[in-house]
N, C-alpha and C positions, 0 to 999 in steps of 0.2 A: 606670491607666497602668502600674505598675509589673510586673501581672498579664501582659500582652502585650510586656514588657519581657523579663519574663523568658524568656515563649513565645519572643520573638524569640533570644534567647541561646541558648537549647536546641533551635532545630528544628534536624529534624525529627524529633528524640527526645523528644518531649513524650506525653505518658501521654491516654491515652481521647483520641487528635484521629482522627479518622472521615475518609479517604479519601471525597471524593464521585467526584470526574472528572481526567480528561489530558485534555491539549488534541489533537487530532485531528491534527495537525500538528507539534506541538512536543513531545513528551516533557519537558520540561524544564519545564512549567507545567503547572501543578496545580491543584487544588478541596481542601482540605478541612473538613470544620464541628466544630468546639471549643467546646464547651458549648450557647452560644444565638447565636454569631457563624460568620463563615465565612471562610476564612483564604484566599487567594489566594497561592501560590507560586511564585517563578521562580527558577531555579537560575541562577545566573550561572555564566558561560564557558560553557554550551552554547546560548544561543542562536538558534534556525535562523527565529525569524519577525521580528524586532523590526522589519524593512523592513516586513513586512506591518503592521505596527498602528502605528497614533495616538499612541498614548499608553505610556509607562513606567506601572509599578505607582506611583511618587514623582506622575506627574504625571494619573493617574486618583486618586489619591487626593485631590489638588488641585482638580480638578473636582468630586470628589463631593462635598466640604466644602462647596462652595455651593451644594448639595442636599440636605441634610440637613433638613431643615423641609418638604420634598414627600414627602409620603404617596404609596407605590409607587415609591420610590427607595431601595434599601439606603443606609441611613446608612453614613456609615465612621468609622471610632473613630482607628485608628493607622497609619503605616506606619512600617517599619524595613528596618534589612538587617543581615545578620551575616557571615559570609566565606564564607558556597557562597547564598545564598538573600535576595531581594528579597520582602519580605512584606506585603501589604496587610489588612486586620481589617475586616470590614463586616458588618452585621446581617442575620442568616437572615433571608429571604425565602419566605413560604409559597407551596406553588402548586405546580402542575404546569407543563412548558411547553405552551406552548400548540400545539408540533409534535405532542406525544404525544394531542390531546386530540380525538373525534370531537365537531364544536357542528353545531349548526342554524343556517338564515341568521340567525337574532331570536338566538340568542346572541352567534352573533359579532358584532350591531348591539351589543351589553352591551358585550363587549370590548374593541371599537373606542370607543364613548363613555366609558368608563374609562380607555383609554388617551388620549387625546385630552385628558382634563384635566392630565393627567401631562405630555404634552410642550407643552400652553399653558403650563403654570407652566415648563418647562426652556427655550420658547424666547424666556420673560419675562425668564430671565436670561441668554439670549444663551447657551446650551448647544444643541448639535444633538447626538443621539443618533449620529443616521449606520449605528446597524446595529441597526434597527428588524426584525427576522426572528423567525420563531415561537419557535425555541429562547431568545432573549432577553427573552421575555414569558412571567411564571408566572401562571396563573390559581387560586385557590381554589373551594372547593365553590358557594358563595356569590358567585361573580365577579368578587370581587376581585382587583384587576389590580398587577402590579410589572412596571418594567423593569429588566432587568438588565446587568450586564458594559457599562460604558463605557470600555472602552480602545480604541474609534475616534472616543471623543465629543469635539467640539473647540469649542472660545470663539468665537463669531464675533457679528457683529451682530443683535439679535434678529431683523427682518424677515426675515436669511438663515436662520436658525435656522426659523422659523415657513413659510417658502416648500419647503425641505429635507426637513422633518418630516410636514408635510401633504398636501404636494401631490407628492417626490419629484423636485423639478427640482432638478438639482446647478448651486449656483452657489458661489463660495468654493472655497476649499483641501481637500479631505478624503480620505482613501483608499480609503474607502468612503461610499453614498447608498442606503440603504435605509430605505423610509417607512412610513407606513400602508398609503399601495399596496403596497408589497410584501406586506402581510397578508393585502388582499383579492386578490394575485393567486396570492397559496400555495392560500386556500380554495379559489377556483375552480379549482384546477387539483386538488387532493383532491375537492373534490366533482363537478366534471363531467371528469375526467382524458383522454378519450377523446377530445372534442371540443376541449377545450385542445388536444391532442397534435395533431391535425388542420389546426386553424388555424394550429399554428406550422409545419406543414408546409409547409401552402401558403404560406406566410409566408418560404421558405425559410430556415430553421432550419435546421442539422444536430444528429444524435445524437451524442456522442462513444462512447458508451454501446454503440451498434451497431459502430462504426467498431471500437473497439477489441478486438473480437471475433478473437482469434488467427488467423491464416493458418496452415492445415495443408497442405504438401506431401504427395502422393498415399501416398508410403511412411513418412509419420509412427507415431509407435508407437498401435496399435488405441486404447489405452485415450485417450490423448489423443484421437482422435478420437470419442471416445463423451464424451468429456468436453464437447467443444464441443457433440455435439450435446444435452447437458445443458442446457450454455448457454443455446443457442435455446428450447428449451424455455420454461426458468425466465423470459426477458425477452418471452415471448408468455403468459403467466401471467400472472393477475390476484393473484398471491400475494404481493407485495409493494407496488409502484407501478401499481396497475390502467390500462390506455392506459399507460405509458409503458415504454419497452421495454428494462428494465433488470432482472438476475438480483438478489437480495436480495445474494448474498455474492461475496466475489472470495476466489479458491483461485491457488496457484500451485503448481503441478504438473510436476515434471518438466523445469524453468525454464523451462515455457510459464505467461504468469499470465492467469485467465479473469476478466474483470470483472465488476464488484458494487456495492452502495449500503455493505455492509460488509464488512471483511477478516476472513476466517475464523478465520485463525489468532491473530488477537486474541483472538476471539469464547472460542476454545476452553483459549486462555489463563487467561481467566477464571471457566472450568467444571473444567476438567480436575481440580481438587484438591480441590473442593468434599465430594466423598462418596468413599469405597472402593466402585469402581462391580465390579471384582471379582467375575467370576461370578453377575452380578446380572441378574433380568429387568428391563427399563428400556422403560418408555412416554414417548415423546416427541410432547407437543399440539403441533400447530400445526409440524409437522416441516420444513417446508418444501423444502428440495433434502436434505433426510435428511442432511448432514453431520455432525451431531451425532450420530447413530444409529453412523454407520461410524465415525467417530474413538473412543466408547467401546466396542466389540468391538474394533477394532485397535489402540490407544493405551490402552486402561484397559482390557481384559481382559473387558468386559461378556460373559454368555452370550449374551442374546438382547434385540434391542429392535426395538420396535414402533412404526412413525412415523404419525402421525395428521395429517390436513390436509382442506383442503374442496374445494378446488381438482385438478382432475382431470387436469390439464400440469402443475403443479408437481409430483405423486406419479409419472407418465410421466420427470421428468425424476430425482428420489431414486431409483426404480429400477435407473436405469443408472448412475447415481452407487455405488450400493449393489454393483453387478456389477464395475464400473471398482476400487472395493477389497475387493470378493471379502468380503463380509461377509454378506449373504444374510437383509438387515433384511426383517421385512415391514412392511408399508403397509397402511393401511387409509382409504378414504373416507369421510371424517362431517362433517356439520353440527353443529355445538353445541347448536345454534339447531331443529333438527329434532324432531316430535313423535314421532318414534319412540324408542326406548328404545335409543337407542347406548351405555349407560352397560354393561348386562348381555355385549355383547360385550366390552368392553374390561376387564373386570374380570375373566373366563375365565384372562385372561394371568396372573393372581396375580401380577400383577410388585412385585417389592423398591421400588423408586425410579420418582415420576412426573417428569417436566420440563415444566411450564407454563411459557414462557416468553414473555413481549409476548402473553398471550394473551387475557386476560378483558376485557381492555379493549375487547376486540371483541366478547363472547359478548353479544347482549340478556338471556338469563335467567341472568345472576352468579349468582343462590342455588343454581339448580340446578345448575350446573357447581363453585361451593366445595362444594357438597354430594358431588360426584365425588369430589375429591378428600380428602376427608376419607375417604373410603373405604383412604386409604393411609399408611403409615406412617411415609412419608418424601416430602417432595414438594421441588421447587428449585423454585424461584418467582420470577419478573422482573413486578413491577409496574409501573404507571402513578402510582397514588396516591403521597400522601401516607406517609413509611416509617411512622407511626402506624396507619395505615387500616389499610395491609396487616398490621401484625401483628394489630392488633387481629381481623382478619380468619379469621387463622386459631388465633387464643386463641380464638376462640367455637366453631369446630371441632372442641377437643379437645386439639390438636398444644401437648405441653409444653416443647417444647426450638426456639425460632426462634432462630435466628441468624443476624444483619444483616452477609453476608458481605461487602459492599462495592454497589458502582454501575456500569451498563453502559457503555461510552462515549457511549451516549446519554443519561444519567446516570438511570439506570431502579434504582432499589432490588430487587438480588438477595439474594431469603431462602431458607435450609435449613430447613424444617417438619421437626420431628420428633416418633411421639408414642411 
């Protein structure tokens, strides 16, 4: 007690606390993990979602105390506050979420009947989750299952609790009703994307995603209009949400802003200071609209970088991106996955710095593609795993200097390999 007394006294100057995540919405709340616990942060006077959510940090903590005896529920230790920050204490939880994770149908039957004893015991005591989504479910190697982040989980009668959870009919007070159904309607919608997209069609459904696509006036400036037509491109690409027709990233340009599933210049916020990219050859896997390629030649001085992808409209669409900021990346088409020897071209480049980024999580032969990379002296790395796996990953490679720069917004552990 007095240990998290004091934490609470001194945030957020407290020595070795590890930044995991920001909230997508709020800047003002935070993630970060302190030893073998994990700290929940809200900065008081700023604000901007507390309409949106259930619950305070004071009164999730309230809740979780009657969950502290279910297995796959972060126990919680303390809360406090001190004069800028509302602080919650709850036990690391292992696992990936299960947004990040490719399963098979007989897996996700594992994940579902693991989670399923978790919310029989939450809705025995009359707790309904309420925001039952992939990011809020961590899975282990092993399938062990945790729910996480109850700040829309509310008290109500078990029956509602157990009707709410399972079956997804909102009855009672809540701001949010998201179930088990909603798990199996993500899968389906990742595993058959094209045919979901189709039925919602006819279903009339609209995209916002399409809608939102700039209107250009005939005498707009060129480069914006090659910028949309980037756009279209990347949201008829299978390179990010396959069937569904949305670009990976949203750029604002010129105060025209082109929509995305993430904001770039977050994205590049996060990369930009990582290495002294300076005159450096830079391979970038899985490149997608090549942004990353044209921001370190014009924003970091890079000489030359090389964008790699499988997708043959996503590289159509980095090209013209590539011409749009006059940087003059090249591109190259590859399979990871392919029996030919794509490894002996890309290694020609002799380049300084690789960028793997969300990338292996996709490759089926992992050995062969960490064996790529070990071929280099410096790698950036955005994992899927476990942050243990992945070092451990590339300790057996060789690379003697990692270091655990921080977490994606999608809370994906980014590492500097160095050997």
């Amino acid at each position: 007690m007095n240990n998290f007394q004091e934490i609470c006294k001194n945030f957020p100057n407290v020595d070795n606390i590890i930044f995991i995540s920001e909230s997508n919405l709020d800047s003002s709340r935070k993630t970060f993990l302190y030893k073998n616990f994990i700290i929940k942060a809200h900065k008081k006077n700023e604000d901007r979602t507390q309409h949106m959510r259930q619950n305070s940090l004071q009164r999730e903590y309230e809740l979780l105390k009657r969950c502290n005896e279910i297995n796959g529920v972060p126990k919680t230790f303390y809360y406090c506050c001190n004069d800028d920050y509302d602080l919650l204490f709850t036990s690391y939880q292992q696992g990936i979420q299960l947004v990040n994770l490719k399963i098979s149908f007989v897996q996700l039957l594992k994940i579902l009947k693991a989670l399923s004893v978790i919310l029989f015991k939450l809705s025995r005591r009359g707790i309904s989750h309420n925001d039952i989504v992939p990011e809020n479910i961590l899975v282990t190697n092993n399938f062990k299952v945790s729910l996480i982040d109850f700040d829309q989980a509310t008290q109500v009668k078990p029956i509602t609790a157990f009707v709410r959870q399972f079956l997804g009919i909102k009855i009672g007070e809540s701001k949010l009703n998201y179930s088990m159904i909603t798990i199996i309607k993500d899968y389906l919608r990742k595993k058959f994307p094209k045919i979901v997209f189709q039925l919602k069609k006819l279903s009339g459904k609209k995209f916002p995603e399409i809608e939102r696509l700039p209107t250009l006036n005939a005498d707009a400036d060129p480069k914006l209009k090659k910028l949309l037509q980037a756009w279209k491109l990347a949201q008829k690409s299978n390179a990010s949400s396959p069937g569904i027709p949305i670009a990976y990233y949203s750029l604002e340009f010129n105060g025209i802003t082109f929509p995305g599933e993430r904001p770039w210049i977050r994205r590049w916020d996060e990369l930009k200071n990582i290495s002294d990219y300076s005159g450096k050859t830079i391979i970038e896997l899985g490149c997608n609209m090549g942004l990353l390629s044209a921001f370190l030649i014009n924003e970091a001085g890079a000489q030359k970088c090389i964008g790699v992808d499988h997708d043959g409209k996503i590289l159509e669409s980095a090209k013209i991106i590539s011409d749009v900021f006059n940087v003059n990346s090249i591109f190259r088409k590859i399979n990871f996955d392919s029996l030919n020897k794509w490894e002996n071209e890309l290694l020609a480049f002799n380049a300084d710095i690789i960028f793997a980024l969300n990338v292996l999580n996709w490759v089926s032969d992992k050995d062969r593609f960490l064996q790529f990379l070990s071929a280099f002296k410096e790698v950036i790395f955005e994992g899927h795993d476990l942050p243990e796996n992945e070092k451990n990953n590339f300790k057996r490679l060789g690379f003697t200097s990692i270091e655990e720069i921080g977490y994606s917004e999608r809370e994906r552990i980014i590492l500097r390999c160095r050997k």
